[in-house]
LUMTI-59805 format. One line per field, with one value per residue: x, y negated, z of N, C-alpha, C in turn; residue number from 1. Coordinates in nm, 4 decimals. Last residue first. Example, Ala and Ser with C-alpha at 12.3 -4.5 7.8 and 13.67 -1.06 7.14 Angstrom:
neast	c(1.2850|1.3190)
nnorth	c(0.2250|0.5690)
nup	c(0.7080|0.7800)
caeast	c(1.3670|1.2300)
canorth	c(0.1060|0.4500)
caup	c(0.7140|0.7800)
ceast	c(1.2900|1.3200)
cnorth	c(-0.0030|0.3300)
cup	c(0.7870|0.7800)
num	c(2|1)
REM end
This chain:
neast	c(-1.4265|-1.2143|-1.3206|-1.2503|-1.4638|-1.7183|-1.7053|-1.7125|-1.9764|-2.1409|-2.0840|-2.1792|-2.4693|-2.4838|-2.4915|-2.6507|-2.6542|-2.9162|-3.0404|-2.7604|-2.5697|-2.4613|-2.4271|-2.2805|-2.0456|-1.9905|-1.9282|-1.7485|-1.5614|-1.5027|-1.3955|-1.2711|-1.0798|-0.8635|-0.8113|-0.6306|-0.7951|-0.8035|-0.7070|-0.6722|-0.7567|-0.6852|-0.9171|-0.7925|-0.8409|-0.9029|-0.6488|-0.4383|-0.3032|-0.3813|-0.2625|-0.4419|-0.5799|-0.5827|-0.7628|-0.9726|-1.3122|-1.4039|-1.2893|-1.2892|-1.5811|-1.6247|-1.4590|-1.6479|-1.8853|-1.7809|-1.6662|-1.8986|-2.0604|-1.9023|-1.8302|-2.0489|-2.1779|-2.0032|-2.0513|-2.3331|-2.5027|-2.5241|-2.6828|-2.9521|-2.9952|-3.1680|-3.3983|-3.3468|-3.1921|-3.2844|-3.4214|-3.1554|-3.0155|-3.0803|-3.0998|-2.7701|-2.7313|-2.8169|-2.4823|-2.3845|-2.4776|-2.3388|-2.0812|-2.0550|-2.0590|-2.3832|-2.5949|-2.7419|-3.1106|-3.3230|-3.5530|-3.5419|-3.7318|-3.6705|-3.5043|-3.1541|-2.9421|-2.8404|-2.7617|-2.5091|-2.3929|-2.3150|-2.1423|-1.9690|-1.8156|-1.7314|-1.5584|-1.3784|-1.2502|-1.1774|-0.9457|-0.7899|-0.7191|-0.5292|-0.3751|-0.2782|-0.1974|-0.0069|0.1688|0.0798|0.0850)
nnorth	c(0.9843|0.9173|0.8424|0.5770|0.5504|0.5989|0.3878|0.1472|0.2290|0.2204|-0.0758|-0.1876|-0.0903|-0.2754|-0.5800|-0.7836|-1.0279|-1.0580|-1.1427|-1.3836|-1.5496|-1.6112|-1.3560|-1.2177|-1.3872|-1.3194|-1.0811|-1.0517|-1.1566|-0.9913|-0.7774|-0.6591|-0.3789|-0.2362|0.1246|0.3890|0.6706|0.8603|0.6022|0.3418|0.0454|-0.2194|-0.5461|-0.8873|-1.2085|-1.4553|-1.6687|-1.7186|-1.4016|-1.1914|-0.9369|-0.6759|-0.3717|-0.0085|0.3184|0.5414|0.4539|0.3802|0.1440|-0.0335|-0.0833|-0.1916|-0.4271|-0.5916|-0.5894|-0.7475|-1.0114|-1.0463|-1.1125|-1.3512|-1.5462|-1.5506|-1.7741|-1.9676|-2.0337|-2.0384|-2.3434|-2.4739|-2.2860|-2.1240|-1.8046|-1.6224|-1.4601|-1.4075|-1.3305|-1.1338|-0.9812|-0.9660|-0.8361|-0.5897|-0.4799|-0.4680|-0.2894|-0.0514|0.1347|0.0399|0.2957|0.4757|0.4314|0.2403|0.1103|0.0453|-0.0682|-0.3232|-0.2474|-0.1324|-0.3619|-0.5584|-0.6161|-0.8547|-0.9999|-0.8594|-0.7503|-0.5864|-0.8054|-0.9057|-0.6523|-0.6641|-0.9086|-0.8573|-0.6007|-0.7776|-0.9917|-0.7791|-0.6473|-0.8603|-0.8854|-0.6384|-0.6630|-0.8464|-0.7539|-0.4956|-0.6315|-0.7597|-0.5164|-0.2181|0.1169)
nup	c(-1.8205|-1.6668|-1.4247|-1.4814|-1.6426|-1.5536|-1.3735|-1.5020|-1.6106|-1.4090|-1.3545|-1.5569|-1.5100|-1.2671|-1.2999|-1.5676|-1.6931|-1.7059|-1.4872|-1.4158|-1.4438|-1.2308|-1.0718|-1.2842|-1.2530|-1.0148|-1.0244|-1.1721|-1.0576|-0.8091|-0.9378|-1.1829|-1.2260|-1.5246|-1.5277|-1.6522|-1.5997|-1.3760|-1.1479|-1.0632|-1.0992|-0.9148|-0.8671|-0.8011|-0.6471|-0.8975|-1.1205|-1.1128|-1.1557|-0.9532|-0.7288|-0.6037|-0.4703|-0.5700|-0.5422|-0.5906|-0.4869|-0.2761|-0.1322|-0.3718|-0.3826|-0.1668|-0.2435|-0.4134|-0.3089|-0.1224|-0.2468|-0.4056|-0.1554|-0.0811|-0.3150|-0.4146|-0.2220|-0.2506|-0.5579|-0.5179|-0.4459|-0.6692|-0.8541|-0.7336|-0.9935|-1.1605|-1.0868|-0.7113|-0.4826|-0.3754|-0.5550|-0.6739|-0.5059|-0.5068|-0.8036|-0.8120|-0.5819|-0.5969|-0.6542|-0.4045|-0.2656|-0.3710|-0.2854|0.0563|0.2672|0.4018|0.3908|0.1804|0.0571|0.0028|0.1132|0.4059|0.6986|0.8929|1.0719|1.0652|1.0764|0.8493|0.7074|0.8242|0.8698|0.5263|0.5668|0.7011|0.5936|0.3572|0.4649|0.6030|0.3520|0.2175|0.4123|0.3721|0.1061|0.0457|0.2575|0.0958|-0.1785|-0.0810|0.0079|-0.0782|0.0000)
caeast	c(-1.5172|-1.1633|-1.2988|-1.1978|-1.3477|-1.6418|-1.6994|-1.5609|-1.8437|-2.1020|-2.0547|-2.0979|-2.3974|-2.5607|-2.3683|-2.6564|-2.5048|-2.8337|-3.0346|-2.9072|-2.6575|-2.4554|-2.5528|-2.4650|-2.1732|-1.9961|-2.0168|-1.8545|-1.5800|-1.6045|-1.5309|-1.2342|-1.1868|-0.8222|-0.8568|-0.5668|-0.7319|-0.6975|-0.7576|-0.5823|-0.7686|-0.6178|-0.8913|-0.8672|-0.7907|-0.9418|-0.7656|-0.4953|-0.2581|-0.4069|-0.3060|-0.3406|-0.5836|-0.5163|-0.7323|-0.8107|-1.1986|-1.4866|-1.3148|-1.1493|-1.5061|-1.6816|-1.4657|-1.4650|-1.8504|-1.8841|-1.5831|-1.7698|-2.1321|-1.9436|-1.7215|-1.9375|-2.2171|-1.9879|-1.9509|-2.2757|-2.4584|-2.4695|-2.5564|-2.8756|-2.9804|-3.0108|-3.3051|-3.4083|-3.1790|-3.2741|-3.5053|-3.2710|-2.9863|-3.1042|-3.2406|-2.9186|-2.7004|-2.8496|-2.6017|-2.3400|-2.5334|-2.4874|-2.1085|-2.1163|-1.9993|-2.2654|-2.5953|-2.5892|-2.9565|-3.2238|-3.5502|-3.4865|-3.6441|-3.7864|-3.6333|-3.2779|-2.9978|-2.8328|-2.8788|-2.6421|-2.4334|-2.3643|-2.2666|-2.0539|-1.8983|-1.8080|-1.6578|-1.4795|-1.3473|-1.2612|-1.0096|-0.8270|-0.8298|-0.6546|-0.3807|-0.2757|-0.3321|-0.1182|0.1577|0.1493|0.0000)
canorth	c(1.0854|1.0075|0.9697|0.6373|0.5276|0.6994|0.5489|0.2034|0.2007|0.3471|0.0599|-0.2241|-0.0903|-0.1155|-0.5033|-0.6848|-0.9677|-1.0607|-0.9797|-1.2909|-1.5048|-1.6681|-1.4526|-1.1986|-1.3643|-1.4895|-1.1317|-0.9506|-1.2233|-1.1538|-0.7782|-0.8013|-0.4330|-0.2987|0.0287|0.2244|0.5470|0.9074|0.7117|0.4670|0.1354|-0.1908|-0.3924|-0.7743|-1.1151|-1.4058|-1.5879|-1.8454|-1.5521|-1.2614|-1.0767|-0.6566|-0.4913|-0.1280|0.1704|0.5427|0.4875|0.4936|0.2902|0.0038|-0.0071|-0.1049|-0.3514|-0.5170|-0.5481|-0.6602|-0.8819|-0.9946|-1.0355|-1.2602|-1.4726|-1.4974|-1.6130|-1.9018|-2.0035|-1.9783|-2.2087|-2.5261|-2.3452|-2.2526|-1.8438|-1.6797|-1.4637|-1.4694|-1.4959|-1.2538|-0.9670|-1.0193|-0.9818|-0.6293|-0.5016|-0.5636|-0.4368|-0.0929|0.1034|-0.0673|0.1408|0.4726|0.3994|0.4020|0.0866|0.1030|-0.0315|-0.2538|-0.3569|-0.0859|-0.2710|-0.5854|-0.5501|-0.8127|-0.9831|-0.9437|-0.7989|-0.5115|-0.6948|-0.9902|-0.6953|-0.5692|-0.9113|-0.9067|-0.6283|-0.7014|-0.9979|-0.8536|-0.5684|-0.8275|-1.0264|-0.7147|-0.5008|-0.8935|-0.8510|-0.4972|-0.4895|-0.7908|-0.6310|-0.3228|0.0000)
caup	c(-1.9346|-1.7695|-1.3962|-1.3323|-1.7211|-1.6672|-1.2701|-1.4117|-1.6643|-1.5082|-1.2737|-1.5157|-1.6361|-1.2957|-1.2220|-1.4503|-1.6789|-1.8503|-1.5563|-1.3777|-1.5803|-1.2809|-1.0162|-1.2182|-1.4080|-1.0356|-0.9373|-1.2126|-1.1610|-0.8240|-0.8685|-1.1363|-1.2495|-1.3823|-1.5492|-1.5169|-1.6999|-1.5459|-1.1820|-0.9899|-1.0357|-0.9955|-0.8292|-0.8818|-0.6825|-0.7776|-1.0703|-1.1346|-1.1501|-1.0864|-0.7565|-0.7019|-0.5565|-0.4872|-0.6239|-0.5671|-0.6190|-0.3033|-0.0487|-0.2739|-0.4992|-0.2062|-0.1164|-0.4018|-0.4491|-0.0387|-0.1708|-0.4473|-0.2602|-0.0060|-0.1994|-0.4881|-0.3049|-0.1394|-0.5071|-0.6165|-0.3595|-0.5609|-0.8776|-0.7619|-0.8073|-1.1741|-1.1986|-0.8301|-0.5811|-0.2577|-0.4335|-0.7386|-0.5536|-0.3548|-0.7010|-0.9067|-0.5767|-0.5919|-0.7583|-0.5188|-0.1943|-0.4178|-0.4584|-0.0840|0.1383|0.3823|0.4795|0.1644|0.0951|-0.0430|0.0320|0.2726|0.6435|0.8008|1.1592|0.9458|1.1695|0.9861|0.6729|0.8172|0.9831|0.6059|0.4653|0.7918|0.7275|0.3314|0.4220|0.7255|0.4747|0.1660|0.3868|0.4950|0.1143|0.0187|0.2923|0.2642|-0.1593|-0.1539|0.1080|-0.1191|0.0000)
ceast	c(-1.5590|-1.2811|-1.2601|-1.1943|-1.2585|-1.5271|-1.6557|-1.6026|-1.7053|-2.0539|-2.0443|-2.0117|-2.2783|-2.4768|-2.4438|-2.4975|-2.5275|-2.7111|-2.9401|-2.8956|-2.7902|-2.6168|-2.5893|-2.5248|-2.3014|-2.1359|-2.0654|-1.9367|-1.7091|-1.6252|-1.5556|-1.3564|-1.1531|-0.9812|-0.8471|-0.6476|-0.6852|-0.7151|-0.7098|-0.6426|-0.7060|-0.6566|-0.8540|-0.8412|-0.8830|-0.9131|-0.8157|-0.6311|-0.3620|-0.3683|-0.2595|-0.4047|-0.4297|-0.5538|-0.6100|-0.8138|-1.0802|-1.3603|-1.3455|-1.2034|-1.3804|-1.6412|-1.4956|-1.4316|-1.7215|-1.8395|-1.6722|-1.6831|-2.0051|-1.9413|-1.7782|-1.8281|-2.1357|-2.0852|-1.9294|-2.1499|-2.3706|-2.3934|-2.4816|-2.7539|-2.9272|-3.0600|-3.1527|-3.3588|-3.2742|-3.2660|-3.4597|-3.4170|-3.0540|-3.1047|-3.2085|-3.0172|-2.7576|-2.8697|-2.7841|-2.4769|-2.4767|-2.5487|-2.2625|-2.1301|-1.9731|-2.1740|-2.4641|-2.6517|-2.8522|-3.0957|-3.4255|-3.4525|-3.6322|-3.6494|-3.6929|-3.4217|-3.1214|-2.9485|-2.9231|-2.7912|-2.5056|-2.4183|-2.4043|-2.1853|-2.0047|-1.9004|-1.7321|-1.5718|-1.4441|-1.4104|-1.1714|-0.9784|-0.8596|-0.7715|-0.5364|-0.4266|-0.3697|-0.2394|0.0217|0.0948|0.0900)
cnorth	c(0.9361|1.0361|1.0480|0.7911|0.5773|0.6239|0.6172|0.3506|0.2336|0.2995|0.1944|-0.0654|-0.0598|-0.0720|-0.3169|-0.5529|-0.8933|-0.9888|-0.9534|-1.1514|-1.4356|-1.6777|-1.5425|-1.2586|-1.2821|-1.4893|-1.2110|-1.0037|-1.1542|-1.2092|-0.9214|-0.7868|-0.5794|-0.3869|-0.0704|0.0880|0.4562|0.7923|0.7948|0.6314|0.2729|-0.0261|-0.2971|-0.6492|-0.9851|-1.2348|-1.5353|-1.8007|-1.6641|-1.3529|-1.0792|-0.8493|-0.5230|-0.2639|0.0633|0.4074|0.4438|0.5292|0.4052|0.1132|0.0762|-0.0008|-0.2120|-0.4179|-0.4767|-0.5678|-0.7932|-0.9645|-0.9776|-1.1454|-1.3672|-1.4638|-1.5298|-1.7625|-1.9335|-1.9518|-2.0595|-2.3771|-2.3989|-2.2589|-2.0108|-1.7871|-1.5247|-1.4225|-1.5558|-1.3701|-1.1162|-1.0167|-1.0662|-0.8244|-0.5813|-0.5770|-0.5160|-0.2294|0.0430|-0.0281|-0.0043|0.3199|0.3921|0.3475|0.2236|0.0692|-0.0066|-0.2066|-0.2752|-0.2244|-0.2264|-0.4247|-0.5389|-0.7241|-0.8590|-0.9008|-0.9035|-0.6069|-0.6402|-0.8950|-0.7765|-0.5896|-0.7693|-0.9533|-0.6948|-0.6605|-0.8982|-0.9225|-0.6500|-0.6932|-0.9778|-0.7916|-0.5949|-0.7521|-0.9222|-0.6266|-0.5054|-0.7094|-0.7097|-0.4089|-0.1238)
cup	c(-2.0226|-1.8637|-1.5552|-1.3817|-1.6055|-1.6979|-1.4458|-1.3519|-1.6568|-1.5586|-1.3346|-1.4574|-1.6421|-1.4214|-1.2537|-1.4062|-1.5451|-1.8261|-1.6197|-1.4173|-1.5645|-1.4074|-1.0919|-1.1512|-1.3466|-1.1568|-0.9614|-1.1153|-1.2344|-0.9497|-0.8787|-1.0816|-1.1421|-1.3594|-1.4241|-1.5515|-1.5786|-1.6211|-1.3214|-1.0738|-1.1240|-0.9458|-0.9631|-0.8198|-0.7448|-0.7900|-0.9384|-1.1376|-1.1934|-1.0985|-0.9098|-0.7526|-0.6044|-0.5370|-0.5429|-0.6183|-0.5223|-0.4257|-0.1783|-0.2203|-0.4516|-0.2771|-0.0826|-0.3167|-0.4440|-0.1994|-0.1151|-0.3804|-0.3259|-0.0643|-0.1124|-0.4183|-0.3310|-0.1500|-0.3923|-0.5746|-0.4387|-0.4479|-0.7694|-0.7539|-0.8500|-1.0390|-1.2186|-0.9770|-0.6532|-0.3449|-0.3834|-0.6549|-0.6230|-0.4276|-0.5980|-0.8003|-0.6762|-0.5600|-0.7524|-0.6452|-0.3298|-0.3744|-0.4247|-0.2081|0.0722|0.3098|0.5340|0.2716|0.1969|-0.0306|-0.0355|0.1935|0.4223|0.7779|1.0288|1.0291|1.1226|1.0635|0.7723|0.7634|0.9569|0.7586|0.5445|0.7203|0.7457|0.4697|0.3619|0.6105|0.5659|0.2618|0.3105|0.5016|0.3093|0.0702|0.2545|0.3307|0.0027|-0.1159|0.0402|-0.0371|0.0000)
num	c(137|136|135|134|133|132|131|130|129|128|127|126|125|124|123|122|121|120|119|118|117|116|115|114|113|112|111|110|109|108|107|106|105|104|103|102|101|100|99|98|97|96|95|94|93|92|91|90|89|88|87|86|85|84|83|82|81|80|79|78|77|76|75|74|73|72|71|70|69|68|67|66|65|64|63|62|61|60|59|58|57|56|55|54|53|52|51|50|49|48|47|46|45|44|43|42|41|40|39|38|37|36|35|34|33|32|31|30|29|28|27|26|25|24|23|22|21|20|19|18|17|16|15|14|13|12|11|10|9|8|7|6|5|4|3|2|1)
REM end
């Protein structure tokens, strides 16, 4: 584990936590929101975001979205695929993953375009993506 990988897999656990502890503690309860960080809990992140945003969410709030939601995203990915992040230059860091291809995925930037775009740039897709390209098929 590389000092990067160490530092950003840190920073992406307490925001993934405490995304998870704000679900945890919600008076109502929210239909398929994170519990965990399970592949199965990422293939329902369309539904949970479109339950809380809408089609495409205000612009103002977007950024601090994108930090949560994309390390809860990143995070996710880190436990369930062999991976390490791994810094971008002039970007947010990425996940370098480990499998029979070396695909490299960029969670917030897969974040930013779904809150950004809405349906249009749904994360479901996405995911069978990196799971057949991880596992070679």
């Amino acid at each position: 584990m590389t000092k990067v990988d160490k530092e950003i897999r840190r920073k992406t656990r307490q925001e993934a936590e405490s995304l998870i502890d704000f679900f945890a503690h919600l008076p109502y309860p929210i239909p398929d929101a994170p519990e965990d960080l399970s592949l199965e809990s990422l293939h329902h992140l369309d539904n949970v975001i479109h339950r809380l945003w809408g089609e495409a969410g205000p612009r103002l709030a977007v950024e601090a979205m994108v930090n949560t939601w994309g390390g809860y995203l990143g995070c996710a990915l880190r436990e369930n695929f062999k991976s390490e992040w791994v810094s971008v230059e002039g970007k947010a860091p990425a996940l370098k993953l480990k499998g029979k291809s070396k695909v490299v995925v960029h969670p917030y930037s897969m974040m930013y375009k779904r809150l950004v775009n809405g349906s249009l740039d749904r994360l479901e897709p996405k995911l069978d993506q990196i799971e057949k390209a991880y596992h070679g098929a």
